[in-house]
C-alpha positions in Angstrom: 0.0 0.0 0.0 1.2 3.5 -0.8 2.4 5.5 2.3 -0.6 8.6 3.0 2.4 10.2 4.5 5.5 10.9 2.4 6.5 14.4 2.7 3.7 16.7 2.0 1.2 13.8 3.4 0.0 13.0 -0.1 -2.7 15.0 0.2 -4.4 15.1 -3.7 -3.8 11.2 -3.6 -5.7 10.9 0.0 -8.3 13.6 -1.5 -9.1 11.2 -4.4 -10.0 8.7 -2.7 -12.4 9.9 -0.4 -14.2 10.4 -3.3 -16.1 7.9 -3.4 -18.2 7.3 -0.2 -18.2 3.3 -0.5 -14.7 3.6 0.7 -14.8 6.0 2.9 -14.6 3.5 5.9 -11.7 1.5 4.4 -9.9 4.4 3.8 -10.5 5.6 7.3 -8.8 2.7 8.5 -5.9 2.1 6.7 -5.3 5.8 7.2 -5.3 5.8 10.8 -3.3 2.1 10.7 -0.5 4.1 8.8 -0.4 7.3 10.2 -0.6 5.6 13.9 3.0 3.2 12.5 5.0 6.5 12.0 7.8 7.9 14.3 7.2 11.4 12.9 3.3 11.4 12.9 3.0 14.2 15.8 3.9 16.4 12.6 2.2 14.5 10.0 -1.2 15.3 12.0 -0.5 18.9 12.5 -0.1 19.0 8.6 -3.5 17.0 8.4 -5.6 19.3 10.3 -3.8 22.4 8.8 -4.5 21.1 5.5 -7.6 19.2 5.3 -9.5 20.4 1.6 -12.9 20.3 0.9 -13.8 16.0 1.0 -16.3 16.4 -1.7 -18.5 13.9 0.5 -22.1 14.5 0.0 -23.2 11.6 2.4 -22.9 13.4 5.5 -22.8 10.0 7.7 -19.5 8.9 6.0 -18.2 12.5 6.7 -18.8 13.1 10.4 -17.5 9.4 10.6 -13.8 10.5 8.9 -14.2 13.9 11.4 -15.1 11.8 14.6 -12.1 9.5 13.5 -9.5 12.1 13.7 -11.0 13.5 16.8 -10.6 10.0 18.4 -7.5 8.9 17.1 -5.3 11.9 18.3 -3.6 9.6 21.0 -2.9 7.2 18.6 -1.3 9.9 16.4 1.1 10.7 19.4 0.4 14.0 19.1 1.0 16.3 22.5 -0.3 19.2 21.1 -3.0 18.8 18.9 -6.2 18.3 21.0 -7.5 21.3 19.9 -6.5 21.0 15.9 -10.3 20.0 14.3 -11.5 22.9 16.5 -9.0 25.1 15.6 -9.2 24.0 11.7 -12.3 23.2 11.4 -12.9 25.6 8.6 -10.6 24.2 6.6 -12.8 21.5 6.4 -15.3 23.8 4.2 -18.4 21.9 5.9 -21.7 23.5 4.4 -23.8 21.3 6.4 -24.4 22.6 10.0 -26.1 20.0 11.8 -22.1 18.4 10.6 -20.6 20.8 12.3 -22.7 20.6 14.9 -22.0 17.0 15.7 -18.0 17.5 15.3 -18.7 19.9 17.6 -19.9 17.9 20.1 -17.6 14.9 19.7 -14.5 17.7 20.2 -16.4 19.4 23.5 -16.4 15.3 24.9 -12.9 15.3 24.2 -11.3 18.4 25.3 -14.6 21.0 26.2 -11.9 23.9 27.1 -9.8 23.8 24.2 -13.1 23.0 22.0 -14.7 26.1 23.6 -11.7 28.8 22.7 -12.1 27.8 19.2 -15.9 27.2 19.0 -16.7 30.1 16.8 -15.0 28.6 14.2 -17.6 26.1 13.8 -20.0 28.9 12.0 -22.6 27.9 14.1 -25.3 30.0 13.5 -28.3 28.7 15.7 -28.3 30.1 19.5 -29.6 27.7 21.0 -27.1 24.7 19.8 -24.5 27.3 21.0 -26.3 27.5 24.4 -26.5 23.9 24.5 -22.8 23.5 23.4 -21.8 25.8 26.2 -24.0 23.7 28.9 -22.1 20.3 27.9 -18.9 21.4 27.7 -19.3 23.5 30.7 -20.2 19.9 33.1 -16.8 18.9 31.7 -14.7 21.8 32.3 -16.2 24.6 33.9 -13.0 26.8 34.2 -12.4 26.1 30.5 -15.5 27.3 29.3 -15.9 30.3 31.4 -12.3 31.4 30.6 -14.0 31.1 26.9 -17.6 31.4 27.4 -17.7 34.9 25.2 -17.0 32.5 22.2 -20.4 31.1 22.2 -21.4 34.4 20.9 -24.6 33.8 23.8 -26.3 37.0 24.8 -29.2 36.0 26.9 -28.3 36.4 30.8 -30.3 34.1 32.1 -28.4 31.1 29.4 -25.5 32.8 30.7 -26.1 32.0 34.6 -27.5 28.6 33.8 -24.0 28.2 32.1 -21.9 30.1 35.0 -24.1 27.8 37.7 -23.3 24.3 35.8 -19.2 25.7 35.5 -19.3 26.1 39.5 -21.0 22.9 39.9 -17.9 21.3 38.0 -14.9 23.8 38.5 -15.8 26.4 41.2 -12.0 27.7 41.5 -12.0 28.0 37.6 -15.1 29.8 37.8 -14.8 31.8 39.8 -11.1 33.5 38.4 -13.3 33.4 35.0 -16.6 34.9 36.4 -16.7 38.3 35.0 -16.3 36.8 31.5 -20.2 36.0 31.7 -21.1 39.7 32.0 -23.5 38.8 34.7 -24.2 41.7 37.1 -27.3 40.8 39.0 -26.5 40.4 42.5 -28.3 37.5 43.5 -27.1 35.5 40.3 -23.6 36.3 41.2 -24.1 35.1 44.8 -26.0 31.8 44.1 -23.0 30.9 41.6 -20.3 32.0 44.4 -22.0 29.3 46.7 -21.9 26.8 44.1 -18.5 27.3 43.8 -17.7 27.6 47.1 -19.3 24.4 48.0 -17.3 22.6 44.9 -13.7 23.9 45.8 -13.7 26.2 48.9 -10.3 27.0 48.2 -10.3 28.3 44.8 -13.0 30.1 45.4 -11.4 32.1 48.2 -8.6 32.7 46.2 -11.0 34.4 43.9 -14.0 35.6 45.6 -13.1 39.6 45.3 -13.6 38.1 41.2 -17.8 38.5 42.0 -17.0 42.2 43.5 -19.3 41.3 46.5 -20.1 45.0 48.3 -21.7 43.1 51.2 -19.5 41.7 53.9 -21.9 39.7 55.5 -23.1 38.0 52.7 -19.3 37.4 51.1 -19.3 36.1 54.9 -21.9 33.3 54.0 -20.2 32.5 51.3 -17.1 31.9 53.3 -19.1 29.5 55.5 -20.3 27.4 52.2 -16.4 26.8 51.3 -15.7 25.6 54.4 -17.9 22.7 53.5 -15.2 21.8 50.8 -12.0 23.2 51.9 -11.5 24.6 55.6 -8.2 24.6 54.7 -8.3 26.7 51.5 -11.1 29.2 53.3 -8.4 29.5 56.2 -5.6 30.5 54.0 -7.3 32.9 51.4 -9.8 34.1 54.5 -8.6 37.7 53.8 -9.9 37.7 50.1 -13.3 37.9 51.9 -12.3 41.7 53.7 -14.4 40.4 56.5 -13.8 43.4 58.9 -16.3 42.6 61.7 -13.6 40.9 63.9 -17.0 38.6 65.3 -17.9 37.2 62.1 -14.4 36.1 61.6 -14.2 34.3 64.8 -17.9 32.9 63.4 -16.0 31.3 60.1 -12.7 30.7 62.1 -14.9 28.5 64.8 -16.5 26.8 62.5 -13.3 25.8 60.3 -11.8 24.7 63.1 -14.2 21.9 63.8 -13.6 18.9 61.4 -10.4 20.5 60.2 -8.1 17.7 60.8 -4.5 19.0 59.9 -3.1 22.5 60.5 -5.8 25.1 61.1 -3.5 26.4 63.6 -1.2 27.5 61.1 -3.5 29.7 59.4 -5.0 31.0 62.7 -3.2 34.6 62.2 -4.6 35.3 59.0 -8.4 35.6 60.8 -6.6 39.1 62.3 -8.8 38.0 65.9 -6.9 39.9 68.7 -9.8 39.0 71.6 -8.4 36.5 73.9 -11.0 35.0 75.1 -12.3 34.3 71.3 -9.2 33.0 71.0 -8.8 30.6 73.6 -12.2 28.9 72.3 -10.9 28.8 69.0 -7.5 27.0 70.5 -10.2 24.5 72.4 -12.2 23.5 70.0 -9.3 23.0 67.3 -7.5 20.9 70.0 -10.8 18.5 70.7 -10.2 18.1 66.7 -6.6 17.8 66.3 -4.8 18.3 69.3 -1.4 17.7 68.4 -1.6 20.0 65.8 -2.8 22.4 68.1 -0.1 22.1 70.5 2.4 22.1 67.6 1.2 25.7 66.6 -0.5 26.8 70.1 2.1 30.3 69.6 0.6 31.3 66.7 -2.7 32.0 68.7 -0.9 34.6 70.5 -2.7 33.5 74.0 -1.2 35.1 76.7 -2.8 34.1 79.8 -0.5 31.2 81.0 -3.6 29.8 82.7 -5.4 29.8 79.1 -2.4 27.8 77.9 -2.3 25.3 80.8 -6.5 24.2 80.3 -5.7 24.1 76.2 -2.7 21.7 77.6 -5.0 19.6 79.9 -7.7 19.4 77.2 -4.8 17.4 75.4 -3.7 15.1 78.1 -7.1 14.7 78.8 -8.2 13.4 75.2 -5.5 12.0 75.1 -5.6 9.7 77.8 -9.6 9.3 77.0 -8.6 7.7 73.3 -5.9 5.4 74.3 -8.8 4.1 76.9 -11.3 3.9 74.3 -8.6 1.9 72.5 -8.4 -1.0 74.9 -11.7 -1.1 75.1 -12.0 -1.9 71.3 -8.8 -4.6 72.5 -11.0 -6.2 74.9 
């Protein structure tokens, strides 16, 4: 059989015979047999993509077929690059058909819905709501991708736009969050709702970025603080000053209830919750030590408690469980 790929790919040869749709299949595979057996395909497919003329294929099963092949076989083409080379060349293709384009579409936003959603325009597709729809699936798969690209869609309608920004959080709250104020959404209430979504889905990215949804309210970015302690105390605990919380009594509020179930090193971020009350303090110190007590004791100076006698009941509470789990361990012996 004669090489597809011998310095300029062959492409008239490879052209001709796609011509004829009853071999479309055959040709499919023995092109992705050869290309897949080449040390220098990573090239070869670049030069494919770039390239690809007009198939002449009027059946349009046997051409979404060779599309969704090329799609699909990018691992076996080696190629560490070119995930995103039938979005990015789609045109090339010169596919009148939309509902075509519509399905390569899909096909690339299952493979790699980021990279497929930067270059999403270049499918020509005209009809909003496939492009709403588009945005939804890829946005399940990669929500930071799609918000980073969502102004690709070409989608206008706010209230598509939160359904897409609410499905993003769901998948990729850190992503979309840093990506927010690519969906143009202003309504307070929207921006909230998504910010808990988020929170809930990665706490900690979303504390990194919260100042992103340009929250005026303290108490509610204070809330939101609260949900992202349900994913990440820890992220919540490092990034708490993102949130500008100035009420020293709602930080102690988020600090106490990070501390409980935080299992490794809330001490360590205790400074960055700015609490200078000692007694507030102290019952921080107490209930992080009923969680993690070593821990606590290992970074009991970075509470800045003063009162000796503070330090010596935070101490005791650490003999004390202490000595009440190794009991509750013979007991299991026994």
């Amino acid at each position: 059989m004669t090489s597809l790929i011998d310095g300029n790919c062959h492409n008239e040869s490879y052209n001709n015979s796609l011509h004829n749709k009853d071999k479309v299949e055959n040709t499919i595979k023995s092109f992705s047999v050869t290309i897949s057996t080449q040390q220098s395909c990573g090239i070869y497919g670049t030069k494919i993509f770039q390239n690809a003329r007009k198939y002449e294929i009027k059946d349009s099963k046997s051409l979404i077929n060779l599309a969704k092949k090329l799609i699909q076989s990018r691992g076996e083409l080696f190629i560490q690059d070119d995930e995103a080379k039938i979005s990015q060349y789609i045109q090339n293709y010169a596919i009148e058909n939309e509902d075509i384009r519509i399905e390569l579409a899909k096909a690339c936003i299952q493979n790699n819905p980021g990279k497929a959603s930067q270059f999403i325009q270049n499918y020509k597709i005209k009809d909003g709501k496939t492009r709403v729809e588009l945005a939804k699936l890829a946005a399940q798969s990669d929500g930071g991708g799609t918000s980073k690209y969502v102004k690709e869609y070409g989608i206008t309608d706010l209230g598509d736009l939160v359904e897409i920004a609410k499905l993003s959080a769901q998948n990729d709250g850190g992503g979309t969050s840093k990506y927010i104020k690519e969906y143009g959404i202003t309504d307070l209430g929207d921006l909230v709702e998504i910010a808990k979504l988020s929170a809930q889905n990665d706490g900690m990215g979303t504390s990194q970025y919260i100042k992103q949804y340009e929250i005026v309210d303290e108490n509610i970015r204070a809330h939101v603080a609260l949900y992202a302690c349900q994913s990440s105390k820890a992220g919540v605990s490092q990034y708490i000053n993102e949130y500008e919380i100035a009420d020293e009594s709602t930080r102690v509020e988020v600090a106490l209830y990070a501390a409980q179930g935080f299992r490794k090193n809330f001490s360590q971020y205790i400074k960055n919750y700015r609490i200078k009350n000692q007694e507030s303090l102290v019952m921080i110190a107490k209930v992080s030590a009923q969680i993690n007590a070593l821990e606590t004791s290992r970074y009991i100076k970075e509470y800045g408690i003063t009162e000796l006698e503070d330090l010596v009941d935070i101490a005791k509470l650490k003999e004390f469980l202490n000595t009440f789990r190794n009991t509750a361990l013979q007991i299991r012996k026994l």
